[in-house]
C-alpha positions as CSV (number, residue, x, y, z in Angstrom):
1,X,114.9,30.7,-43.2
2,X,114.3,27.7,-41.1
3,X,112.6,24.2,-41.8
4,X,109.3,23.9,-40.0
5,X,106.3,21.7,-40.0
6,X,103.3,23.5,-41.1
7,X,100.3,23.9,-38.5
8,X,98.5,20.9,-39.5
9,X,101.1,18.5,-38.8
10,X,102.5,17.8,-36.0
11,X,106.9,16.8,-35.3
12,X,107.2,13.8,-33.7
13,X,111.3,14.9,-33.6
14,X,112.0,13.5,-36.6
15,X,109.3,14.2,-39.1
16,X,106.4,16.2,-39.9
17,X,103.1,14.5,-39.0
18,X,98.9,14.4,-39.1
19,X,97.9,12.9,-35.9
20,X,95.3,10.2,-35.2
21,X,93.0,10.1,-32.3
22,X,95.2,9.5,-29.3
23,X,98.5,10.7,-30.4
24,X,100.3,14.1,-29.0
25,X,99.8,17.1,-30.4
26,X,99.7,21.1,-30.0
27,X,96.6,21.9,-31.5
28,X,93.6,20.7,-33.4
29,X,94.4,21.4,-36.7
30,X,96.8,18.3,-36.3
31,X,94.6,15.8,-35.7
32,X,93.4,13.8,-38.7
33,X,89.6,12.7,-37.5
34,X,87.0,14.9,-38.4
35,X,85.6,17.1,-35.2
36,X,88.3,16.2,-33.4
37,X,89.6,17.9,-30.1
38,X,93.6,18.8,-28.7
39,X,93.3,18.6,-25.8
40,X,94.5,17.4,-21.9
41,X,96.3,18.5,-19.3
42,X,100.4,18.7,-20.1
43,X,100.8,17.0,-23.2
44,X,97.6,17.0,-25.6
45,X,96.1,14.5,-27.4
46,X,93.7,14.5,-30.0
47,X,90.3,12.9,-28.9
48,X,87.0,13.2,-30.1
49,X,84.5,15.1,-28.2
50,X,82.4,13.1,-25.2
51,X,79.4,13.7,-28.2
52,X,81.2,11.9,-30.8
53,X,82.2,8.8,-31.2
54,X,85.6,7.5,-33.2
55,X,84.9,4.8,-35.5
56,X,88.8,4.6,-36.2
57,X,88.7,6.9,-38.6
58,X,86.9,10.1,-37.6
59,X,84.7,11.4,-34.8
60,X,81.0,11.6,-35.5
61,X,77.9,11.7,-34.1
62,X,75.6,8.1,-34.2
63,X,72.3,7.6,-35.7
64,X,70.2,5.4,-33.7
65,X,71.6,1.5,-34.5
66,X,74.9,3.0,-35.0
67,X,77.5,2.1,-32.2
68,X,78.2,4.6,-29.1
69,X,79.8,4.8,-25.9
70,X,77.9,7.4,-24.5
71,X,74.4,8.4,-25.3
72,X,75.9,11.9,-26.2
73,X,77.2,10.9,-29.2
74,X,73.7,10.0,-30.5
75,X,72.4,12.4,-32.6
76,X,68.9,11.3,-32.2
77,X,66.8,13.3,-29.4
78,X,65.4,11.0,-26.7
79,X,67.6,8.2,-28.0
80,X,69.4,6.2,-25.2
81,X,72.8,4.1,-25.5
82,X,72.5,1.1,-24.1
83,X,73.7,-2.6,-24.9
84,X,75.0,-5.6,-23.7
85,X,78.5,-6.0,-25.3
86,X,78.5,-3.2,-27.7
87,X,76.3,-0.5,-27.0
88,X,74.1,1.1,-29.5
89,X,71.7,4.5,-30.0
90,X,68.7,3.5,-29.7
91,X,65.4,4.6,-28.9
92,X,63.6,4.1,-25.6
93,X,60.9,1.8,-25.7
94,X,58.2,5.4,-24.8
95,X,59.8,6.8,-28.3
96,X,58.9,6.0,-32.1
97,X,62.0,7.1,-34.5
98,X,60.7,9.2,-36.8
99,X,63.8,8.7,-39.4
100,X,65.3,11.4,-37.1
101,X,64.8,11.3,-33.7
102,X,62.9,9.7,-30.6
103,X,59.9,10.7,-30.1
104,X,56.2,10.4,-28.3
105,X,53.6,10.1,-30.6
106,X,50.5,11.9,-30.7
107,X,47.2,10.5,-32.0
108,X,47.2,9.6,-35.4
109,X,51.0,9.4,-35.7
110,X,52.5,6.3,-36.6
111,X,54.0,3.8,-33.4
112,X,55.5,0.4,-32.9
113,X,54.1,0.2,-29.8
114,X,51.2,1.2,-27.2
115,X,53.9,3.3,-24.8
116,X,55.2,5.6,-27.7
117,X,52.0,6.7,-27.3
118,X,52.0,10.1,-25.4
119,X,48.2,10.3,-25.0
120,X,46.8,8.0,-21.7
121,X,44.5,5.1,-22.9
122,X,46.0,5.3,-26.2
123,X,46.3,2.0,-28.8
124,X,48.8,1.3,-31.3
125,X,47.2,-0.4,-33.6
126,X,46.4,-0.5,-37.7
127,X,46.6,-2.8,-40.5
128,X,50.4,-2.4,-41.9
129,X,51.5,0.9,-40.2
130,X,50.6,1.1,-36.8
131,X,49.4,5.0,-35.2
132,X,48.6,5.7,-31.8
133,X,44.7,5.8,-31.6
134,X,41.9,6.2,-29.1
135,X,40.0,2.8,-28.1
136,X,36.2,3.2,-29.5
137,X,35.6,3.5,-25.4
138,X,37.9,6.8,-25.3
139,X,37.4,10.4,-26.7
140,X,40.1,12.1,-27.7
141,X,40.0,15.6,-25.9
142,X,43.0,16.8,-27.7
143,X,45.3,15.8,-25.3
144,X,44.4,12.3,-24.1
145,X,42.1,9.2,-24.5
146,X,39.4,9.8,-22.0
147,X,35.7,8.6,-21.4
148,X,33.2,11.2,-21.1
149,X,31.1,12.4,-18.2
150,X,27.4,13.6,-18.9
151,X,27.5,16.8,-20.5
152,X,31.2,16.2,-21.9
153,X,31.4,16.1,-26.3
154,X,31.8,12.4,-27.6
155,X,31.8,10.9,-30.7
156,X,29.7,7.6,-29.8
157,X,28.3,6.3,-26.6
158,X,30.8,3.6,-25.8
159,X,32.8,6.9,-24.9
160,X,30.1,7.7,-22.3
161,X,31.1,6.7,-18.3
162,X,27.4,7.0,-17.6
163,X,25.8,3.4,-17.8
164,X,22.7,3.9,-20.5
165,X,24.3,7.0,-21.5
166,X,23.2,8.4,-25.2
167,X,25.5,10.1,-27.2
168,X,23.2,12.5,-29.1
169,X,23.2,16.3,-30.3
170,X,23.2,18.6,-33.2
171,X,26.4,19.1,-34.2
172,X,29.0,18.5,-31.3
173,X,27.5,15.7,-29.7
174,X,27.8,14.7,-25.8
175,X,27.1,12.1,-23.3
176,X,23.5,12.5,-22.0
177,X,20.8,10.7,-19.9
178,X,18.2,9.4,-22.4
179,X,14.8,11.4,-21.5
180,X,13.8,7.9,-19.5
181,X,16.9,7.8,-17.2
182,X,17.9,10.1,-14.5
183,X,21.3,11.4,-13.7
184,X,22.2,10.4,-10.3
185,X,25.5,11.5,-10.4
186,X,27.6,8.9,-11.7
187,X,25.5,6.7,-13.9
188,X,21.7,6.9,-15.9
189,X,19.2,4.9,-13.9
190,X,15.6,4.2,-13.9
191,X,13.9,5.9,-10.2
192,X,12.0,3.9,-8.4
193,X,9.3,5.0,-6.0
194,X,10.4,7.6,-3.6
195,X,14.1,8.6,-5.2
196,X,14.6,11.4,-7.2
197,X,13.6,12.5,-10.8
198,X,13.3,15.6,-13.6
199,X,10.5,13.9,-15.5
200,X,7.9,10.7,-14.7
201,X,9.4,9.4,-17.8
202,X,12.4,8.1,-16.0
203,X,10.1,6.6,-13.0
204,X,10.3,2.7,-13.5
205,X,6.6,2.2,-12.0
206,X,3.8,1.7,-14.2
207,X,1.4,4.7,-13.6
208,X,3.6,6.4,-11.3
209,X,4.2,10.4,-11.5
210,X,7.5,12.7,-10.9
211,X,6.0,15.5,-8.2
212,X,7.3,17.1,-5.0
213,X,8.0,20.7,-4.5
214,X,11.8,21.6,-5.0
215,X,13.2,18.0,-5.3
216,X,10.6,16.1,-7.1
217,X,10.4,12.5,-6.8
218,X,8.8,9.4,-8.0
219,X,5.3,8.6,-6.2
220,X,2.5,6.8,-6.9
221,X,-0.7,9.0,-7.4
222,X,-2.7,9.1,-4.7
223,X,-5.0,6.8,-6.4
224,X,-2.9,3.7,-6.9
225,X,-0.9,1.7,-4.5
226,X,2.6,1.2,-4.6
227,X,2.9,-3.1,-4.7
228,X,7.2,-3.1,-4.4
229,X,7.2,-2.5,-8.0
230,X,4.5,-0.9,-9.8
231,X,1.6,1.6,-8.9
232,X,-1.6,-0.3,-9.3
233,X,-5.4,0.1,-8.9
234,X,-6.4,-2.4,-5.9
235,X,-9.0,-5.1,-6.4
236,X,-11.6,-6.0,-3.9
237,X,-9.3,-8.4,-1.5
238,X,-6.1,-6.4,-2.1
239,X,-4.1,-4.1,0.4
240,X,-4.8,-0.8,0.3
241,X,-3.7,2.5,2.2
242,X,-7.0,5.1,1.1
243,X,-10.2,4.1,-0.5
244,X,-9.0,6.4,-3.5
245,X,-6.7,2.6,-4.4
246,X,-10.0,0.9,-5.0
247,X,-10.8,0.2,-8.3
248,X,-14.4,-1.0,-7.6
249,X,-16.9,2.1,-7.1
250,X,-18.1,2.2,-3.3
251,X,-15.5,0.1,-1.9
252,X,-14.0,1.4,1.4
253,X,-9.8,0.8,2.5
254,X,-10.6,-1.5,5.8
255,X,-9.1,-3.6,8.3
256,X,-6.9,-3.9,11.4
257,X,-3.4,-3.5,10.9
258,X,-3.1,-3.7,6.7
259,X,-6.1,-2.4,5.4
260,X,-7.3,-3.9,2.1
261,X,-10.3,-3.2,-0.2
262,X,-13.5,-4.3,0.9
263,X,-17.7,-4.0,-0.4
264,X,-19.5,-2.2,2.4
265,X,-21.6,-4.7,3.8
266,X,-24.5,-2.7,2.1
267,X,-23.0,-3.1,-1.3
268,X,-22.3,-6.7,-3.0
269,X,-19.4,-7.7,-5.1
270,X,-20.4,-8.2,-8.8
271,X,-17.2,-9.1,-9.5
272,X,-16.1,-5.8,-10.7
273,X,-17.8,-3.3,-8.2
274,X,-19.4,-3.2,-5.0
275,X,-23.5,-2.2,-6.0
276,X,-26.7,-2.8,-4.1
277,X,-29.1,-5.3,-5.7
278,X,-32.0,-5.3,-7.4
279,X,-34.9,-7.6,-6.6
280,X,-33.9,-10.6,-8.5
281,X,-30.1,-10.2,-8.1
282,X,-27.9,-12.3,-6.2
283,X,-27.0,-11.1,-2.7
284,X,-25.1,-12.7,0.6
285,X,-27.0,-10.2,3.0
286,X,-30.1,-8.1,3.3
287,X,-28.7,-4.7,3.7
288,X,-27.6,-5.1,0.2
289,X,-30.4,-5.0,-1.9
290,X,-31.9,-1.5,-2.5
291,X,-35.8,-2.2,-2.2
292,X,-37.2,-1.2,0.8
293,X,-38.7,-4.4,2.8
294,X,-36.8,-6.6,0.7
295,X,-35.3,-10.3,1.9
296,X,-31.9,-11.8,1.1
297,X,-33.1,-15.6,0.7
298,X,-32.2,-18.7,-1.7
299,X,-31.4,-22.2,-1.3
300,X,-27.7,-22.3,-2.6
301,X,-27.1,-18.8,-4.0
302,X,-29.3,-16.2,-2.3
303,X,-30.9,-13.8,-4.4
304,X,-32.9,-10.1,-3.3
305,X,-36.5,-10.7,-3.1
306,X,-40.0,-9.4,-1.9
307,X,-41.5,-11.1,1.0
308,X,-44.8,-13.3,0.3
309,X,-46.6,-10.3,2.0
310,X,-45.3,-7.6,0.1
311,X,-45.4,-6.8,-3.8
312,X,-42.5,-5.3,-6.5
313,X,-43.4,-1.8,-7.7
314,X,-39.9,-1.9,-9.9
315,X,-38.6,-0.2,-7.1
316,X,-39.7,-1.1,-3.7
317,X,-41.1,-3.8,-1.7
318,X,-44.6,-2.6,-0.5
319,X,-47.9,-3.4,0.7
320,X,-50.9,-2.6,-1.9
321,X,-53.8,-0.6,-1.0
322,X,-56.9,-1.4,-2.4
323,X,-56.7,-0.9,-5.8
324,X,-53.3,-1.0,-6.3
325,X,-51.6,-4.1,-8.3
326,X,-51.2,-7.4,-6.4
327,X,-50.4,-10.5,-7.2
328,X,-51.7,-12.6,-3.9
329,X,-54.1,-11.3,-1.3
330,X,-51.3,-11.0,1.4
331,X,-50.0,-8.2,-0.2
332,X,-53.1,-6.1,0.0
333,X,-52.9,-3.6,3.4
334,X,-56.6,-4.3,3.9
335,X,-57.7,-6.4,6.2
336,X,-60.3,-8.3,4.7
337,X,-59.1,-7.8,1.1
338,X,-58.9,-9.7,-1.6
339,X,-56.6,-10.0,-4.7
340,X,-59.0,-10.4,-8.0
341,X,-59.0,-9.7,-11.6
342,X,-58.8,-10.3,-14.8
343,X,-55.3,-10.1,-16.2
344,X,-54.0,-7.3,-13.7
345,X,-55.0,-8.4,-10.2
346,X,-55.3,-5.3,-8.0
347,X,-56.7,-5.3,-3.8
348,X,-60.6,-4.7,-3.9
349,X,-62.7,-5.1,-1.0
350,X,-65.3,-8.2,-1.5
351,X,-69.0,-7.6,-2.0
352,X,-69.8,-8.1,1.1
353,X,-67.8,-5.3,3.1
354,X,-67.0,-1.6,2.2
355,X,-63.6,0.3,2.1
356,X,-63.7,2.3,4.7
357,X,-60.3,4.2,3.5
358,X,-58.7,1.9,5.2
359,X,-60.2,-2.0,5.9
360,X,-62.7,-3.8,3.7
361,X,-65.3,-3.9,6.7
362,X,-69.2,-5.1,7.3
363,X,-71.4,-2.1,7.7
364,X,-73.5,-1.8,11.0
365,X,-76.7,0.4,10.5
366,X,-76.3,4.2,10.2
367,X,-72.8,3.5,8.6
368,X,-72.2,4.3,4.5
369,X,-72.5,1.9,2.1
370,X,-72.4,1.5,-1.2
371,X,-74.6,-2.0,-1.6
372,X,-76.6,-4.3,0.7
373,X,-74.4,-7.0,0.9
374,X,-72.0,-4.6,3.2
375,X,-75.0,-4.2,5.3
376,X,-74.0,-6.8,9.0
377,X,-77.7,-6.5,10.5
378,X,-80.0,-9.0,8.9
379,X,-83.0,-7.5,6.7
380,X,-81.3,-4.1,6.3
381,X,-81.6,-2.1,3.2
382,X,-78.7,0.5,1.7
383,X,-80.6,3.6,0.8
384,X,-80.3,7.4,0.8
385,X,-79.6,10.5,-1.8
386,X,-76.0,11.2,-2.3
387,X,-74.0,8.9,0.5
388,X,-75.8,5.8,1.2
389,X,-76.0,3.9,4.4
390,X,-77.4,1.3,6.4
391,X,-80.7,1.4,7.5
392,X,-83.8,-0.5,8.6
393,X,-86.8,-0.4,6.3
394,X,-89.8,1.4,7.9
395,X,-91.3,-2.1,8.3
396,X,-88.4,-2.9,11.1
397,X,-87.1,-1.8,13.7
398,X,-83.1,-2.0,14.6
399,X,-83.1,-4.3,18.0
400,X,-79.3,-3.4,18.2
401,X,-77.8,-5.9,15.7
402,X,-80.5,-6.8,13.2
403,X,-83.8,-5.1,11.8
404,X,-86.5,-7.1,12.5
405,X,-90.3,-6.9,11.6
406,X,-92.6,-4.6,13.7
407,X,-95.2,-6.9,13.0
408,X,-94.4,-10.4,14.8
């Protein structure tokens, strides 16, 4: 038999030895340090593997605060070794150690800070512990903080992109144009006349309507006029583009170059609407009063009336007949006329002439008569059965204008 050193230690030519990190050796099991290595080229050594780190004493693997040459020997995932001086694991400012390792955090894990975050537009924020959160302005879509487009889920409407967006729904909820606003695209907007709309709900214009075929649009309805802001109704004086704008009844759209709404100079402006006038009313020309044979006259304010010659039925102007209602003799159509009676004054021919259908005349003889007194030729008598006329008694003779006596 023969003295040897058993396998774990090592001769150094005189004795028998366990070997520390950097000492000679023949193979592992020498080497003293925990997860050692023999190894080199020619003469081994033990070493510790590039992932482990000696601490004078064994060779281990680092946890993160724990000193390291290389980043190798940490046994953290993610983690970096890095230092001034002495370096140490550590991990990167993007990574949260979990007790473990380094890692990105997901929403609703816990961070120290916003980049450990691995969702974009994350926070890291809380009371105590810090996680990594959406802002109130982001939606988390499972992946990432994002804002939401119309039509996109969301959980309140700072999430929505869309300026005036809602974020309403049964259920899931998404971004949405409130029924008054129209997408255009990008944001929710109020339409004004001439762009684009779903509904006349999101038209901005008072009194405006959503029409068009295909594409509809906001207009103003044919009856109102578009002032730059709202459609309106159009007062006499105001611009117009068709009569239809006119809010007074029988106004007409006018003029040269803008057009704006005007009474028809048969009409007068009460103020409201453009009417003709009645006898009595106020007036600036004749052609607007409705009587026929009225006058437009006044000192200061003219006002419809009947000329002196002419009396009111309640509808026209007119002359009277005899025996129509009068109230002064120039109204009566007869010449000769007069305007008499008690209470009611009507035209009635005077005693003294006859109505021939059409004048109050004298009565030469051989004409009809109904009394004497109508009778022109002196000394003439009215007689005969049925229709009466003037005649010369049979004690006269007619000489051509009066009857005189056969008997001078």
């Amino acid at each position: 038999m023969t003295c040897e050193c058993p396998v774990t230690h090592f001769h150094d030519g005189t004795n028998c030895l366990r070997r520390a990190i950097g000492e000679s050796c023949t193979h592992v099991t020498q080497c003293i340090a925990n997860n050692s290595e023999c190894t080199g080229d020619g003469t081994k050594t033990c070493k510790c593997p590039v992932t482990y780190f000696h601490d004078g004493t064994n060779c281990l693997r680092r946890a993160i605060g724990e000193s390291c040459t290389n980043v190798s020997q940490c046994i953290a995932t993610n983690a970096e070794c890095t230092g001034d001086g002495t370096k140490t694991c550590k991990c990167p400012v993007t990574h949260f150690h979990d007790g473990t390792n380094c890692l990105r955090r997901a929403i609703g894990e816990s961070c120290t800070n916003v980049s450990q975050c691995i969702a974009t537009n994350a926070e890291c924020t809380g009371d105590g512990t810090k996680s990594c959160k959406c802002p109130v302005t982001h939606f988390h879509d499972g992946t990432n903080c994002v804002r939401r487009a119309i039509g996109e889920s969301c959980t309140n409407v700072s999430q929505c992109i869309a300026t005036n967006a809602e974020c309403t729904g049964d259920g899931t909820k998404s971004c949405k144009c409130p029924v008054t606003h129209f997408h255009d695209g990008t944001n929710c907007v109020r339409r004004a006349i001439g762009e684009s709309c779903t509904n006349v709900s999101q038209c901005i214009a008072t009194n405006a309507e959503c029409t068009g075929d295909g594409t509809k649009s906001c207009k103003c309805p044919v009856t109102h006029f578009h002032d730059g802001t709202n459609c309106v109704r159009r007062a006499i004086g105001e611009s117009c583009t068709n009569v239809s704008q006119c809010i007074a009844t029988n106004a007409e759209c006018t003029g040269d170059g803008t057009k704006s709404c005007k009474c028809p100079v048969t009409h007068f402006h009460d103020g409201t609407n453009c009417v003709r006038r009645a006898i009595g009313e106020s007036c600036t020309n004749v052609s607007q009063c409705i009587a026929t044979n009225a006058e437009c006259t006044g000192d200061g304010t003219k006002s419809c009336k009947c000329p002196v010659t002419h009396f009111h039925d309640g509808t026209n102007c007119v002359r009277r007949a005899i025996g129509e209602s009068c109230t002064n003799v120039s109204q009566c159509i007869a010449t000769n006329a007069e305007c008499t009676g008690d209470g009611t004054k009507s035209c009635k021919c005077p005693v003294t002439h006859f109505h021939d259908g059409t004048n109050c005349v004298r009565r030469a003889i051989g004409e009809s008569c109904t009394n004497v007194a109508q009778c022109i030729a002196n000394n003439a008598e009215c007689t005969g059965d049925g229709t009466k006329s003037c005649k010369c008694p049979v004690t006269h003779f007619h000489d051509g204008t009066n009857c005189v006596s056969k008997y001078l």
